[in-house]
Steps between C-alpha positions, in 0.01 A plus 500: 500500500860482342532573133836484299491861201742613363566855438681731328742821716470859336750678748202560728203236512472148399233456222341172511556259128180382497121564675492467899158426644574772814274758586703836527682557785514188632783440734750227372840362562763534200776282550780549195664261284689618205470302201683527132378770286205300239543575129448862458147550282376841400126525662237501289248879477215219608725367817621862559145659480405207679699546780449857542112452491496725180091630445374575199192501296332186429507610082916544537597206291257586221590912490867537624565678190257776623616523897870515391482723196082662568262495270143399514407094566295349226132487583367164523163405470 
């Protein structure tokens, strides 16, 4: 299978832009081409989160007053 990503360099491993259907540590063959630098664009929390397959409860949208500042969640019936 050949597939054309691109990816991004940190000084030390090359972070795919997008999803990769490889199971991990699959061998593969990284041949580079440089390309222009895109429009920079400040990640989203969701695409950072995201990315860093961020857990958290399932309630976090609806209470993230009370996990970043505590408190008690309302009780719902």
């Amino acid at each position: 299978m050949t597939e054309t990503i691109e990816a991004l360099y940190d000084g030390e491993v090359f972070r795919p832009t997008q999803q990769i259907a490889l199971a991990p540590n699959t061998r593969v063959r990284v041949i580079i081409e440089n390309l222009p630098p895109a429009e920079r664009t400040d990640p989203s929390f969701l695409h950072t989160a995201r990315a860093i397959e961020l857990e958290a409860p399932s309630d976090w949208s609806e209470n993230v007053d009370v996990y970043l500042y505590g408190g008690e969640r309302p009780h719902v019936d």
